[in-house]
C-alpha positions as CSV (number, residue, x, y, z in Angstrom):
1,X,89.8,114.0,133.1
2,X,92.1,116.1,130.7
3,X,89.5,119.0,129.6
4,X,88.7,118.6,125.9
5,X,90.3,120.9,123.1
6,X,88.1,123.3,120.9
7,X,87.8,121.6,117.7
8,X,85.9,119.1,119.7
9,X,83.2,121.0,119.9
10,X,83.0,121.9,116.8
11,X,79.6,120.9,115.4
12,X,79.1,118.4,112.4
13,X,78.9,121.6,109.8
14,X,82.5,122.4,111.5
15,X,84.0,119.2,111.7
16,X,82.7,118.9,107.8
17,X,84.5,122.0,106.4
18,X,87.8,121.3,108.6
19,X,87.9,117.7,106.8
20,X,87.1,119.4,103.4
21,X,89.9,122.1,103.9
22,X,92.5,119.6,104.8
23,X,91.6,117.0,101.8
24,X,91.6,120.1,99.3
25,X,95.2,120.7,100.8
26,X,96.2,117.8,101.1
27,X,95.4,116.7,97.3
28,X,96.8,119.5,96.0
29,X,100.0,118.7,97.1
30,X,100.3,115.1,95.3
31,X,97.8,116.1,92.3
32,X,100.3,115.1,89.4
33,X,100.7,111.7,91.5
34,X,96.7,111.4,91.2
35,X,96.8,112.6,87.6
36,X,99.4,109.5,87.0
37,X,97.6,106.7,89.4
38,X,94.4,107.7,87.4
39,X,95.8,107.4,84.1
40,X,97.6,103.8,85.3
41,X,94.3,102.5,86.1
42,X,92.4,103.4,83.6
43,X,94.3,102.3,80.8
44,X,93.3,99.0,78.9
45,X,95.5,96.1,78.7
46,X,95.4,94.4,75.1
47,X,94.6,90.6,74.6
48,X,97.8,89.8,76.0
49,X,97.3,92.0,79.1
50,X,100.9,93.5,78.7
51,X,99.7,97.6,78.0
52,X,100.2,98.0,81.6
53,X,103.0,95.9,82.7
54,X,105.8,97.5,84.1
55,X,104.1,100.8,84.3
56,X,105.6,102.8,87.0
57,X,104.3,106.2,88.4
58,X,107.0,108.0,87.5
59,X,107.2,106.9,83.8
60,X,103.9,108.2,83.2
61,X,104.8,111.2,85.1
62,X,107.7,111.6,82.4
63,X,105.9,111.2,79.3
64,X,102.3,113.5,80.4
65,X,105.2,116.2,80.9
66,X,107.0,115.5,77.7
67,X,103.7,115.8,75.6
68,X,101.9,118.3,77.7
69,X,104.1,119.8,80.3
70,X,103.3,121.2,83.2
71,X,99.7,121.6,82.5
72,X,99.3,118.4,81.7
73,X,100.0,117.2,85.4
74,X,96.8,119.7,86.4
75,X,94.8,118.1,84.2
76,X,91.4,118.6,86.0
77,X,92.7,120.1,88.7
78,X,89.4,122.3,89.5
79,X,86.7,119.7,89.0
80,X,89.1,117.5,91.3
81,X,89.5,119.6,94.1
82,X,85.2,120.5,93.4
83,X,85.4,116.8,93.9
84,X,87.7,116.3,96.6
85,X,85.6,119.5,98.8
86,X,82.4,117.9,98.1
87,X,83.2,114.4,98.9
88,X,85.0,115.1,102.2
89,X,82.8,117.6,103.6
90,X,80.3,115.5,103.0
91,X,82.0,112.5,104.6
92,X,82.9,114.4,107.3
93,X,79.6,115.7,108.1
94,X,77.6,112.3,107.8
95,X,80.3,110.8,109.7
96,X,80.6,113.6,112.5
97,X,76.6,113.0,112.5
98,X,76.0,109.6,112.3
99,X,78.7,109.0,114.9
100,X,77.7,111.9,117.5
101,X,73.8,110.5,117.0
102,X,75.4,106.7,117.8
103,X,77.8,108.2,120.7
104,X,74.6,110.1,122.4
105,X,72.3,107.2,122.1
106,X,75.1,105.0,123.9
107,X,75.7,107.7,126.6
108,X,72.1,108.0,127.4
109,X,71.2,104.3,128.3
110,X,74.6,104.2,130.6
111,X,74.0,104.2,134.5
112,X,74.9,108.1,136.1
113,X,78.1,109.0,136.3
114,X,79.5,106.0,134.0
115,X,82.0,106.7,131.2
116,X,81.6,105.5,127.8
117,X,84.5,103.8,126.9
118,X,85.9,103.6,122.7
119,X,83.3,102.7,120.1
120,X,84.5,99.1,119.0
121,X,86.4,98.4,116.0
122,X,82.7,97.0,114.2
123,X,81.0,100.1,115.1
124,X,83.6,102.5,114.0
125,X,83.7,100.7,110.4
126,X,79.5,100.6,110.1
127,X,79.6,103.8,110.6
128,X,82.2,104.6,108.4
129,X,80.6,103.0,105.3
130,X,77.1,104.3,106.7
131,X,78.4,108.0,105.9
132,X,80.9,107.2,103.2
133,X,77.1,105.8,101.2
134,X,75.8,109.2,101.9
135,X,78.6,111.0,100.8
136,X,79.1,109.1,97.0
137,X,75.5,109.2,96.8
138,X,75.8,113.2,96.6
139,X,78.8,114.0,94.9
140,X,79.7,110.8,92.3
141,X,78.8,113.8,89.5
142,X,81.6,115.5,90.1
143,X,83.8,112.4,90.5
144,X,83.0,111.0,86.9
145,X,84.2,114.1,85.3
146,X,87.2,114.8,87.1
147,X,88.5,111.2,86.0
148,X,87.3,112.4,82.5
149,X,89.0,114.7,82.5
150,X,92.3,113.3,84.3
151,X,92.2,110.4,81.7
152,X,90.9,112.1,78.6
153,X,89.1,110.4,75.7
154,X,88.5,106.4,75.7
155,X,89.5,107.1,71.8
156,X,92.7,108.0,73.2
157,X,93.2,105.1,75.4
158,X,96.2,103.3,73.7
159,X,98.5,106.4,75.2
160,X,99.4,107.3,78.0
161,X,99.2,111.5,77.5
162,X,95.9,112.4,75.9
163,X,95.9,116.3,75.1
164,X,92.1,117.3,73.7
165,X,92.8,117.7,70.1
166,X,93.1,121.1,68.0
167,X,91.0,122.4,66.5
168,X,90.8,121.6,62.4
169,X,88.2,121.8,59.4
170,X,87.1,118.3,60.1
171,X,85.4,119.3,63.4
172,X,85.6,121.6,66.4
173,X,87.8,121.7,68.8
174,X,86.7,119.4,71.8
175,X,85.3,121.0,75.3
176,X,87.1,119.9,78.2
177,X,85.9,122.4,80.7
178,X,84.0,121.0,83.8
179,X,80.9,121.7,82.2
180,X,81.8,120.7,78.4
181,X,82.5,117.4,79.8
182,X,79.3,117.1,81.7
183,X,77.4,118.1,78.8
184,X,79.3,115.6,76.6
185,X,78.6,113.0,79.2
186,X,74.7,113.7,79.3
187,X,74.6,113.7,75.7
188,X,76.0,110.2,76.1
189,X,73.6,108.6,78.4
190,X,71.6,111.1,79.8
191,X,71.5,112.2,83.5
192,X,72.2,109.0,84.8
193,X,76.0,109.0,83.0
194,X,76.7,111.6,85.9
195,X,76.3,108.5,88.7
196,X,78.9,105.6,86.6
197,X,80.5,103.7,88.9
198,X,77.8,104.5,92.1
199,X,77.6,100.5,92.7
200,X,81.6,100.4,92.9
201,X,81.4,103.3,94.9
202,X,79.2,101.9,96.9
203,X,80.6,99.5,98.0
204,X,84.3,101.0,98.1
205,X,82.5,102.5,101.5
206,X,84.6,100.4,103.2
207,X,87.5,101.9,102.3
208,X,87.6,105.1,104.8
209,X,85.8,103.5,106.7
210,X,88.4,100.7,107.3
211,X,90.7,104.2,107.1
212,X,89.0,106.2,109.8
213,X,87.9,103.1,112.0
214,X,91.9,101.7,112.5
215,X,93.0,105.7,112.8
216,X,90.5,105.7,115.6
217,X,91.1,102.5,117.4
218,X,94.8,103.1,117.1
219,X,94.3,106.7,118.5
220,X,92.6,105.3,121.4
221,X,94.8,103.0,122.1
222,X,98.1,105.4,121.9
223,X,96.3,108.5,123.9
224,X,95.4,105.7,126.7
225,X,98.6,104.9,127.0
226,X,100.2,108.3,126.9
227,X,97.2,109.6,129.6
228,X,98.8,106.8,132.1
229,X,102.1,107.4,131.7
230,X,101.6,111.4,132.0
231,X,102.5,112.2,128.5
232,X,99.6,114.1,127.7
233,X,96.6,113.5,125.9
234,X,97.1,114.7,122.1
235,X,99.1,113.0,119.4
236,X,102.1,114.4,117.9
237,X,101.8,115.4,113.6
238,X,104.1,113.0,113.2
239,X,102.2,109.8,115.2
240,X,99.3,111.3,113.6
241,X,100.8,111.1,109.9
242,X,102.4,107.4,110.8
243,X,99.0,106.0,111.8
244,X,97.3,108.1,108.8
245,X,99.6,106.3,106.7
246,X,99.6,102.6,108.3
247,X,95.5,103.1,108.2
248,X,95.2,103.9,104.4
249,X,97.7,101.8,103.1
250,X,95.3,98.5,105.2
251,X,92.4,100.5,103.5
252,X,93.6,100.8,99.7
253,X,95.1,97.1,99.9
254,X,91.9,95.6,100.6
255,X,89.8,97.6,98.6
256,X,92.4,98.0,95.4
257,X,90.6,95.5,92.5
258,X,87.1,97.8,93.2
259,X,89.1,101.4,93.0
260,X,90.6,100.1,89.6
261,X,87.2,98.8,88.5
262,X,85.5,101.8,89.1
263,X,87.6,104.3,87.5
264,X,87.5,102.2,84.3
265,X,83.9,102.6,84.7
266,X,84.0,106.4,85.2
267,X,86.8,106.9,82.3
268,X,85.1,104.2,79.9
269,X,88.1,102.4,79.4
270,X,86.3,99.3,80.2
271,X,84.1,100.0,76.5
272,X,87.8,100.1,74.8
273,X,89.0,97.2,77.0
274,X,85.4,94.8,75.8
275,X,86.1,95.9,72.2
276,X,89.8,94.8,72.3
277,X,88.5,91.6,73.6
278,X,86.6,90.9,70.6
279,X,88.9,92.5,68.5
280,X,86.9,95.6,67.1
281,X,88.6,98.8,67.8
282,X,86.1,101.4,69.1
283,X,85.8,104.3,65.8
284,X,87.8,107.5,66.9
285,X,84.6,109.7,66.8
286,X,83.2,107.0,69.7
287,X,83.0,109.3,72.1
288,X,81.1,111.8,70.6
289,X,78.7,110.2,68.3
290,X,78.6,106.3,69.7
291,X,75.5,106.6,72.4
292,X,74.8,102.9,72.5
293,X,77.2,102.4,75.5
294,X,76.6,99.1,77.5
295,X,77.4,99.6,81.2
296,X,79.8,97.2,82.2
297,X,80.1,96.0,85.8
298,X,82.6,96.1,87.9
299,X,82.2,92.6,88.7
300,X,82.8,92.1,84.5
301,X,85.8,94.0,84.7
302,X,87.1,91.9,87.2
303,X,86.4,88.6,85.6
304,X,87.8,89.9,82.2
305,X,91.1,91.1,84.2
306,X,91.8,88.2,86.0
307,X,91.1,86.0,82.9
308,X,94.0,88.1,80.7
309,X,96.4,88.5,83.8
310,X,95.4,86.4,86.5
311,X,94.9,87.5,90.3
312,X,97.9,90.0,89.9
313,X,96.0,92.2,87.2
314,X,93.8,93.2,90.0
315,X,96.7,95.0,91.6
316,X,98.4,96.4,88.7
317,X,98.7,100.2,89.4
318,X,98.7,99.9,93.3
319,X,102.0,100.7,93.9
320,X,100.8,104.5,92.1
321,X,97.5,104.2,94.3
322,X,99.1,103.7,97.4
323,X,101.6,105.9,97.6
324,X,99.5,108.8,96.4
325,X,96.7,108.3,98.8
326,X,98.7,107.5,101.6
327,X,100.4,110.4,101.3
328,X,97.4,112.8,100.7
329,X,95.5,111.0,103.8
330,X,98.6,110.9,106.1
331,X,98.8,114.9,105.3
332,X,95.4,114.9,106.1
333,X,95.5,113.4,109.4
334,X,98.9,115.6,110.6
335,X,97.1,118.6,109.4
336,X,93.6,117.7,110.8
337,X,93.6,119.8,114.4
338,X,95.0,122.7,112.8
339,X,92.1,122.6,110.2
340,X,89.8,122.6,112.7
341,X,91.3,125.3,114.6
342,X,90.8,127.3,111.3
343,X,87.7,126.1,110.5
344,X,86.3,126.9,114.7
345,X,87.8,130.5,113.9
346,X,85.5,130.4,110.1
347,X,82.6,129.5,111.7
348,X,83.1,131.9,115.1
349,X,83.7,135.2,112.1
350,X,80.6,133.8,109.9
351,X,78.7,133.8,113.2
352,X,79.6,137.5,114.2
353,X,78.7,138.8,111.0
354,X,75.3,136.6,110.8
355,X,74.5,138.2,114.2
356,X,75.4,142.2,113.0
């Protein structure tokens, strides 16, 4: 048996920071694409359902540049890559955990000398979604107001570009730091504003879980075949970033209407969307001084999309979500062994100075 690399020892903490490293690299290298797929999804379509029609990535790309250049395509870059740090090392650690624990267990009740063989495909996806529940559960906060502040104000919602206005004598100008928007959002609905969007999140789980559980099986599979033919036992970056790619694109297709339902949630475009339905206009001051918010579901958002636009509305925007996560996850998977390496070397220094 080919002897194992490094970063597979690397303990849960490791594997955790080398999956957070590479999805802070990786998202930083398609942000304005996530800054436009947000935007996309969180818009409200009028009573005809047309606002979003024909909305192509690159069209709102054009017109966040024209009204707010090149800062404008960072909007929220910081609390986004807080998020994206958070939520990955978290996922990787629970997953690293939860797996290692279920691997051990199997290993344990096999006869002596026996191999254990690849986790099945069901196994893999439970516990997936058993680690990607952990994960939201801990870091939604931060993912609420990085869409906030992606998106901007519901009030805003009929454009594309929403710059925070100046300020003028009428009032002051409007916080959109990481923390002014946490405070804006507690002021809201209290603590409990931070976790919008938890059930969606919930149950969008699935998502790397479907993500990492095809990546693995096909892995298997491919190093298998390569071990008896003799061509080693490690993929190549770019099998790495094809499978990566194949395995989010499944993912996101599946779980699409839920990612568009939850970030209407987060932004509160699904308020704007429930007053154009009844034709009452949320006031321009909603944001700040409305506090009666009813917290729509994502199963209502649903129901009211496919009412205006059929089963197609669930999909609108997909196109944006697909090709920016596929490409951030495909990076993430080519890069992934060399983020380890970095993060084995991390932990090796921390360890040296821990023991002076």
């Amino acid at each position: 048996m080919v002897a194992q690399s490094k970063p597979a020892k690397l303990t849960p903490f490791g594997a955790a920071l080398a999956g957070a490293l590479g999805g802070c690299f990786s998202t930083a290298v398609v942000y304005p694409l996530d800054v436009a797929k947000t935007r996309i999804q969180a818009l409200p379509s009028d009573t005809k359902g047309k606002s979003r029609a024909n909305l192509s990535m690159m069209t709102v790309l054009l017109q966040v540049y024209r009204k707010e250049g090149v800062l404008g395509l960072y909007r929220g870059f910081g609390a986004t890559m807080l998020n994206t740090f958070s939520m990955q090392y978290a996922y990787f650690f629970f997953y690293s955990f939860v797996r290692n624990s279920y691997i051990n267990r199997l290993t344990q009740k096999l006869p002596q000398g026996a191999k254990l063989g690849p986790l099945s495909t069901v196994a893999e996806l439970i516990l997936g979604a058993l680690a990607g529940a952990l994960a939201q559960i801990f870091t939604i906060p931060v993912s609420v107001i990085a869409t906030r502040q992606q998106v901007g104000r519901p009030s805003h919602f009929g454009k594309i570009a929403t710059p925070p206005r100046p300020s003028t004598s009428s009032g002051p100008t409007e916080d959109d730091s990481f923390l002014g928007v946490a405070r804006e959002i507690i002021d809201e609905e209290g603590v409990t504003g931070l976790w919008l969007g938890i059930k969606p999140g919930l149950v969008l789980t699935v998502n790397p879980a479907i993500t990492y559980g095809v990546f693995e099986r096909v892995k298997s599979f491919i190093l298998l075949a390569q071990a008896k033919s003799g061509t080693g036992m490690k993929l190549s970056p770019w099998t790495s970033f094809i499978i990566g790619a194949l395995s989010k694109t499944l993912a996101t297709v599946v779980t699409y209407p839920y990612i568009m339902a939850k970030v209407r949630i987060q932004a509160r475009s699904a308020n704007v969307d429930e007053a154009n339905e009844k034709t009452q206009p949320l006031p321009s001051d909603s944001y700040h001084h409305d506090k009666k918010y009813k917290h729509t579901s994502a199963l209502d958002i649903l129901s009211r999309v496919l009412k205006r636009e059929g089963f197609v509305g669930w999909y609108q925007g997909m196109q944006a979500q697909i090709t920016k996560a596929v490409l951030s996850q495909a990076l993430l998977f080519m890069s992934k062994e060399q983020f380890e390496h970095w993060a084995l070397e991390i932990m090796i220094f921390i360890a040296r100075i821990s023991a002076r």
